[in-house]
TORVEX-23414 format. One record per residue (C-alpha): y, x, z. Coordinates in steps of 0.02 Angstrom, whole numbers, plus 50000, padded with zeros to 5 digits. Layout:
<pts>
YXZ...
</pts>
This chain:
<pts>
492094857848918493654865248997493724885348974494564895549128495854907349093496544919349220498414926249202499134935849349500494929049443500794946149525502784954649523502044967649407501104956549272502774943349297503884957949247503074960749078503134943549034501404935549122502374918149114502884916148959500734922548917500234908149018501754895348927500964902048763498994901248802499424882048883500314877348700499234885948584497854878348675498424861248661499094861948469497114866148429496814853348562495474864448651495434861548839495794876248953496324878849143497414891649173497164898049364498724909149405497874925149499498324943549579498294957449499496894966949483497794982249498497584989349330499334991649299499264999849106498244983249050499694969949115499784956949070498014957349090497154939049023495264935049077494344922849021492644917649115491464914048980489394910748997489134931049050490524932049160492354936549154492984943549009494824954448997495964955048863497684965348893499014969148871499394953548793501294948248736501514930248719501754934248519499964938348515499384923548590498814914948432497864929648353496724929848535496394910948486495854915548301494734928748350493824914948465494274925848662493824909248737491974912348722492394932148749492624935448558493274954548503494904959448484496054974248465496414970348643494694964548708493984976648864492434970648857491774963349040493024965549168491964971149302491364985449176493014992849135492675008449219494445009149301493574994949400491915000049387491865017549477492965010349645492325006749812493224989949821493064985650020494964979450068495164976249884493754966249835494454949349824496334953449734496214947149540494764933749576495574920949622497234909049662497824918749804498474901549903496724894549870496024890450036494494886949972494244900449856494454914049989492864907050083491984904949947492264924349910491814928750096493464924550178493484921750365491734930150382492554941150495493524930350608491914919450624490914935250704492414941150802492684924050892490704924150938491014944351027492054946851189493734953951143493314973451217491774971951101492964965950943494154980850991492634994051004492044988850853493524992350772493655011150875491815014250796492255009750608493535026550630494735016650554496585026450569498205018550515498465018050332500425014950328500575034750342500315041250517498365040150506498255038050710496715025650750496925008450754495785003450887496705017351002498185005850974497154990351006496274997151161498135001351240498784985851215497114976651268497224987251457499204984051462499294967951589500454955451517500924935951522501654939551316500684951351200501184953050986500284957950848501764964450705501374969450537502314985050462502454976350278504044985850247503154997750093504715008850049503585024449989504025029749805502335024949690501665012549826501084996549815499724993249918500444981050026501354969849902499634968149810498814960249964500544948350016500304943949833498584944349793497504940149944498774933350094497354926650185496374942050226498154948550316497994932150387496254935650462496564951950515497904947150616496934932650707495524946050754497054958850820497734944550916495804939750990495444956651025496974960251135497594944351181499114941051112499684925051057501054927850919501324936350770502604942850650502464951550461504004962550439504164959450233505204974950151506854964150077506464970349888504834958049897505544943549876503824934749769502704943749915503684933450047503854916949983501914918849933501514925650124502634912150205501704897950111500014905850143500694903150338501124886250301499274883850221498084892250345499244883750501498964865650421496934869250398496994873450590496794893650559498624897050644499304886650802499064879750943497024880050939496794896150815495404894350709494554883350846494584896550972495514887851101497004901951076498694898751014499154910650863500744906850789501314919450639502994923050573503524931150419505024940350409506224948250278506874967250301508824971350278508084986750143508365001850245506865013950236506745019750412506315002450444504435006150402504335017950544503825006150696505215005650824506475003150720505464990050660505474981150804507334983050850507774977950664506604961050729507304958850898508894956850775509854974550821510084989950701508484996950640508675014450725507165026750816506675022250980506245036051084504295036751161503715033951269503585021951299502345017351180502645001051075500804996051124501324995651326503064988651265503544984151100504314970351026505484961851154504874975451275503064968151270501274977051241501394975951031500244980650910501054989050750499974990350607500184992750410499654980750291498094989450220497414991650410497304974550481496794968150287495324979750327494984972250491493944956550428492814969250314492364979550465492034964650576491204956550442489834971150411489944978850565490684998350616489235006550552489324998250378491025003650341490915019950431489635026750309491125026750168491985043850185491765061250291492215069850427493745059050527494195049550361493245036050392492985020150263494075018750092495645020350057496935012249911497505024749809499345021249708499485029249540501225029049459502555039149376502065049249222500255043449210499225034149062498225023949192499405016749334498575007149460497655004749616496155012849652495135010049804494105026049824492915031649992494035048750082493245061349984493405061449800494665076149753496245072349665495855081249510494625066349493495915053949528497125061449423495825063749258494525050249291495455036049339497345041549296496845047049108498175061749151500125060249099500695047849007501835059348903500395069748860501055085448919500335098549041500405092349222501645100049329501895093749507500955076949595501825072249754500665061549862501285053750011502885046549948504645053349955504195063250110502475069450051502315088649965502535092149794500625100049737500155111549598498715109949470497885122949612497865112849730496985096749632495185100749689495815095249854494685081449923495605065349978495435067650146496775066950298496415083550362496095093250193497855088250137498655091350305497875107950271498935111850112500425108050186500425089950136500135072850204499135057650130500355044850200500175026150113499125033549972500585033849840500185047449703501765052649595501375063149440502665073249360502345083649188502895100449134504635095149108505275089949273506675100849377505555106549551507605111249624508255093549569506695085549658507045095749811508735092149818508335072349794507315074649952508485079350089509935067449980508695052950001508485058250194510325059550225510605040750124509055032750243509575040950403509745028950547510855043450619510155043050784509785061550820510795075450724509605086750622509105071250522510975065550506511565081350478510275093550427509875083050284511935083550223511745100450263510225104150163510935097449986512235106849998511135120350019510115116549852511705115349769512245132349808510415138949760510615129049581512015136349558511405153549586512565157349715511655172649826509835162649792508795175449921509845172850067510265151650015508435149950007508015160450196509425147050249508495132550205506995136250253507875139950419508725121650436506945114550366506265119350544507425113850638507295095950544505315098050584505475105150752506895093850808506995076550739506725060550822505435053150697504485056150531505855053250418506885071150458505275076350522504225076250361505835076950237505765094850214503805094950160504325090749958505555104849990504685117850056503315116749945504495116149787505115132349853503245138649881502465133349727504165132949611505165146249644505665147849470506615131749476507585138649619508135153949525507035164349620505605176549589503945168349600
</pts>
């Protein structure tokens, strides 16, 4: 009897070598002529364990990890095709309590399965969603998805059935549905687990989108260092389009929805959403000005929905169980779950799907094991390059939109960076506004040049050149970014450096 073995075909497993695993299981396999199948997966997100090897036995699925292909053989003589221990056994998978203590909602299919298997995602509940959605009018799709609460999780956290609800009233012969899959956040990696993992549930968010406000193409805007997430995305298209899901009768509802994928040009301010869409109309990815509003015109001046990955992923889950259902995960306006990233210096990397509400202390201990280096923690930015830079007094923070707006910070994609005692809070700062003044689309001036403007300031403060008066002076030009630029990017670029210089003065050569 063929034995199933699961080896993850995602960037991050291929990267440590989850080929040549899978060229080594296949041969060792054969030379003791026992039959296996080797089904190439996603990730399961657990990031430390990769390449992380399963093998479904009798009880279930059992993990092994991280396994190098030289170790290949010894897993054979210790029997891990009927689950046998190991140095490098986990036990159950489902029971590793990484795994174990999520709220896996958006997340619950990535790791099970071939992610271009067609038939595997309905047998693990794909197209549920879609299948209620087509049998509700398209204003009852759209309030369903205004009574889940669910808000944008690509960073700006506005509703997303707001946006669906504008673009529903706006009269028009064209309408889009575009997907913001351009994840340039430092520690995220949300997005490229779904493209890679679980295509089809993008795929079926999209469809209910287009339903719900009547539009009848689509386009996934695919950052340009994915290059596995896009050819895996593009032949997911090709897939779903020839079993009748895309085209000219979507899914059987007598709608045309035709989906495109696209590949970014790597500049950053391409994840915010108009430039975006004037990077797709094939024109310099720079800030539009709004309004108006890309849902009244977007792409090719027509009503557009924009939404992030992790949003219209969640779509099918809410339409699937209804508002109420997912609603009940979270509190106060952070409605549902959320995907947490864990990197930098942290034992436990990886992707935790939490309900809003769990404080990051919790993250940081419970799931993230704390730093990798095993020194104190210093600093976690969350938020990515743009988010604030917190202290160890700020951890008990819940994981909530508002309570981190509160701080001073923002929750943004989800990305959580952890830095240890021995990281420079001045050289972070400075990397900031450097990083805003590289990514600038130089459209308004206190981006373009505040950010120029503000390393050199850091600079002079490093170098202890009159640090009281330096350090009034940035603050000063961090307003002015805040108060006066065109879009997030100068706009939220000075939150990492004014809390360095609140919680780090030190590092500034100034008194705390």
């Amino acid at each position: 009897m063929s034995t199933t073995i699961y080896v993850p075909a995602d960037a991050a497993a291929l990267s440590v070598g989850a080929d040549a695993v899978a060229a080594a299981i296949a041969s060792e396999a054969a030379r003791r002529g026992q039959d296996v199948r080797i089904v190439r997966n996603g990730s399961r997100g657990l990031f430390w364990l990769e390449p992380l090897v399963e093998v479904a036995t009798a009880t279930g699925r059992v993990a092994y990890g991280p396994v190098a292909a030289a170790g290949v053989p010894e897993l054979f003589d210790a029997d891990f095709l009927s689950g046998g221990a190991h140095a490098l056994g986990h036990g159950p998978t489902e029971e590793i309590p990484f795994l174990k203590n999520q709220e896996r909602l958006t997340y619950r299919r990535i790791g099970l399965a071939d992610p271009l298997d067609l038939d595997a995602y309905e047998q693990l509940a794909g197209w549920q969603g879609l299948r209620r959605a087509l049998s509700l009018s398209p204003a009852a799709v759209v309030q369903e998805v205004l009574d889940s609460g669910l808000r944008g999780r690509g960073g700006a956290a506005f509703p997303a059935g707001i946006k669906w609800k504008t673009c529903a009233d706006t009269a028009a012969t064209q309408k889009y549905i575009v997907c913001n899959a351009d994840e340039g956040d430092s520690g995220t990696y949300a997005d490229r687990l779904t493209l890679e993992g679980d295509p089809y549930s993008l795929i079926e968010g999209m469809l209910i989108a287009a339903f719900a406000v009547g539009a009848s193409e689509g386009y996934v805007y695919i950052r340009s260092e994915y290059p596995r997430a896009f050819r895996v995305f593009s032949r997911a298209i090709e897939l779903a389009e020839a079993a009748g899901f895309l085209g000219a009768d979507a899914a059987g509802s007598g709608r045309p929805f035709r989906l495109h994928a696209r590949l970014g040009a790597g500049a950053y301010i391409c994840g915010e959403e108009t430039s975006l869409l004037e990077s797709l109309e094939g024109r310099r990815g720079q800030v539009r000005v709004k309004p108006p509003l890309p849902a009244v015109s977007g792409l090719f001046g027509r009503p557009t929905v924009v939404n992030n990955v992790v949003t219209l992923a969640t779509v099918p889950v809410i339409l699937a169980h209804g508002a109420t259902g997912y609603r009940d995960f979270g509190l106060g306006r952070s409605r549902g779950t959320i995907p947490l990233q864990l990197a930098g210096n942290v034992r436990r990397a990886g992707l935790v799907e939490k309900a809003f509400g769990l404080s990051l202390r919790e993250l940081l201990q419970d799931f993230g094991g704390g730093t990798a280096s095993g020194r104190p923690l210093r600093a976690v930015q969350v938020g990515g390059p743009l988010g604030a830079y917190l202290p160890d007094a700020a951890l008990d923070t819940p994981v909530d939109y508002e309570a981190i707006a509160a701080i001073g910070g923002m929750l943004g994609h989800g990305g959580v960076v952890v830095f240890d005692d021995t990281v420079d809070m001045a050289a972070q700062a400075r990397f900031a506004l450097e990083f805003c003044a590289v990514e600038s689309c130089g459209k308004c001036t206190p981006c373009r040049i505040g950010s120029t403007r503000g390393v050199e300031v850091v600079d002079r403060l490093r170098r202890g050149e009159d640090a009281p008066g330096q350090a009034a002076l940035l603050r000063e030009l961090c307003t002015t970014l805040i108060d006066g630029s065109l879009c997030a990017l100068g706009g939220m670029a000075p939150f990492p450096v004014l809390s360095a210089l609140d919680h780090y003065p030190e590092d500034f050569g100034l008194a705390r």
